[in-house]
C-alpha positions in Angstrom: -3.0 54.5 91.1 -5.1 56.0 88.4 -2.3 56.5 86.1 -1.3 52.9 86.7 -4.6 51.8 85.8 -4.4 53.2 82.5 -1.4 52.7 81.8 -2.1 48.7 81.9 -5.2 49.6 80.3 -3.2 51.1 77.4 -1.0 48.2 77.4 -3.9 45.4 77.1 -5.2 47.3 74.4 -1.9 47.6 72.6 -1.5 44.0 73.0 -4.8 43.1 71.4 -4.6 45.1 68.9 -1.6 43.8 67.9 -2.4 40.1 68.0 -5.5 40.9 66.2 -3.1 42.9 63.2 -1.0 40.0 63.4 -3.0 36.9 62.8 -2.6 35.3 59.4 -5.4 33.9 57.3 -5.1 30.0 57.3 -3.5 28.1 54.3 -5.9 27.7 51.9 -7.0 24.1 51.1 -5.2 22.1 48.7 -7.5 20.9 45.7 -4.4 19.3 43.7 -4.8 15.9 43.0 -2.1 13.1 42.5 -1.0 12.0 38.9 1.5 9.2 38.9 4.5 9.0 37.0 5.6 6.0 36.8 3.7 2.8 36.9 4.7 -1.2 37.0 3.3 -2.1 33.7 2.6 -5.9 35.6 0.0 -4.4 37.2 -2.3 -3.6 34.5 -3.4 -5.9 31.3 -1.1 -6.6 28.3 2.0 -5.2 30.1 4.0 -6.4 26.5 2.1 -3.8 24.6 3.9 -0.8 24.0 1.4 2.0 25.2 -1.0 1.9 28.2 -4.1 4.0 28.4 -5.5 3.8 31.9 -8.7 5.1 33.1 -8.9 5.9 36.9 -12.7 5.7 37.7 -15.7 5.4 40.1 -18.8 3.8 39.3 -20.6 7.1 41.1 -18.9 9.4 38.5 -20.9 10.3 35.4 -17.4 12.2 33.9 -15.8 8.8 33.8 -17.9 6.8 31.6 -17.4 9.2 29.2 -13.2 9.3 29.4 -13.5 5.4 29.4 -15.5 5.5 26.1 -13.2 8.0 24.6 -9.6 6.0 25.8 -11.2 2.4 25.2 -11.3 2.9 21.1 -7.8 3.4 21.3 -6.9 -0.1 21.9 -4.8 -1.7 19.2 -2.1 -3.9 18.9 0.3 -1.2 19.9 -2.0 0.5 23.2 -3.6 -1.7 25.6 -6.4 0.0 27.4 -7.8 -0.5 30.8 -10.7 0.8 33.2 -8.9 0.1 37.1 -12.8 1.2 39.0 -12.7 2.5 42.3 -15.2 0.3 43.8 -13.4 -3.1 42.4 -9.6 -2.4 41.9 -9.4 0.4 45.3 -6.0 -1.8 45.9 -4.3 0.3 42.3 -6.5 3.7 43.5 -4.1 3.3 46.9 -1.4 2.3 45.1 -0.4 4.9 42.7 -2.6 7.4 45.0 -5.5 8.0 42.9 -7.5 10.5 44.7 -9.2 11.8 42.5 -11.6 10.3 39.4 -11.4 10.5 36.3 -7.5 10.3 35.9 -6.4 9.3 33.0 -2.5 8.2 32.4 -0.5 7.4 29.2 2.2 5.4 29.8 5.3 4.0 27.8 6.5 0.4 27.9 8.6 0.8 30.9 5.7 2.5 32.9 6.6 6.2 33.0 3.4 8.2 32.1 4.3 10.2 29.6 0.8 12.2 29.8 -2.2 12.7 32.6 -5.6 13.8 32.1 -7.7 14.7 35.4 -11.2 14.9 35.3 -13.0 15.1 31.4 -10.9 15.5 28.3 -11.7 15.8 24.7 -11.7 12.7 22.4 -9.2 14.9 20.1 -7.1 16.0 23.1 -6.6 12.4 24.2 -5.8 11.0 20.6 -4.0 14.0 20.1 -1.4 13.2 23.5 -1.6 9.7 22.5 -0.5 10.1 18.6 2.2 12.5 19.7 3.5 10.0 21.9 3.6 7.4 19.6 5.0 9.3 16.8 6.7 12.7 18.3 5.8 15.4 15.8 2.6 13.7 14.4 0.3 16.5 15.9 0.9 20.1 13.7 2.4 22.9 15.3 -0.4 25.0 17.4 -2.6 22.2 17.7 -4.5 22.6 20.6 -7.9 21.5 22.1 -8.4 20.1 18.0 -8.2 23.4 16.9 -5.2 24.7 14.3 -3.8 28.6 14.9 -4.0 29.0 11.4 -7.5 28.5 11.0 -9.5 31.0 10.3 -12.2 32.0 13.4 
């Protein structure tokens, strides 16, 4: 009976050792957020212009003031600009799945975003991705961040 008794023993053990080896660590938590690609340019302001420039934002979040100032002195004839607020236009934020602010989107006349900035970006990054997609080829070779290869450090 002894012998039974550890036997059984032996076996629990084996068992919990083995559930214990074979656990996996959880799937870590997703913090991706959701840039659209392809908006319907009747939802925004001057959906005739050529380019959009639309500013995701929240009136809680300091970042955003800052992309708005940044994408709003773009506006011109050819790129309509527009701030779409969390706390007055949620209805877009659901729509195109905005979940999180700032997100910034370029986008041609027929809606496809053609560039998409989350959270801050640089006042020469964002006229950089604008000009470039206005006039493919207008930004030099190895521009990046505002800052030429070439250039001496």
């Amino acid at each position: 009976m002894s012998s039974a008794l550890l036997v059984i023993g032996g076996v629990a053990v084996a068992l919990l050792v083995a559930m214990v080896l074979g656990r996996k660590p959880g799937a870590p938590a997703s913090n991706t957020h959701h840039v659209p690609n392809l908006l319907d340019r009747h939802d925004f302001v001057r959906p005739e212009a050529p380019w959009l420039v639309a500013v995701f934002t929240s009136s809680t979040c300091d970042t955003c003031a800052g992309v708005w100032e940044r994408a709003e002195l773009l506006t011109s004839d050819q790129v309509a600009t527009q701030r779409i607020d969390f706390q007055t236009d949620k209805a877009l934020h659901e729509r195109y799945n905005i979940d999180g602010v700032p997100t910034l989107v370029v986008a041609d006349a027929d809606g496809a975003v053609k560039r998409g900035f989350l959270g801050p970006v640089t006042a020469t990054d964002l006229w950089a991705a604008v000009a470039d997609e206005r006039e493919p080829g207008s930004v030099p070779p190895g521009c990046h961040a505002g800052e030429l290869d070439d250039q001496p450090s």
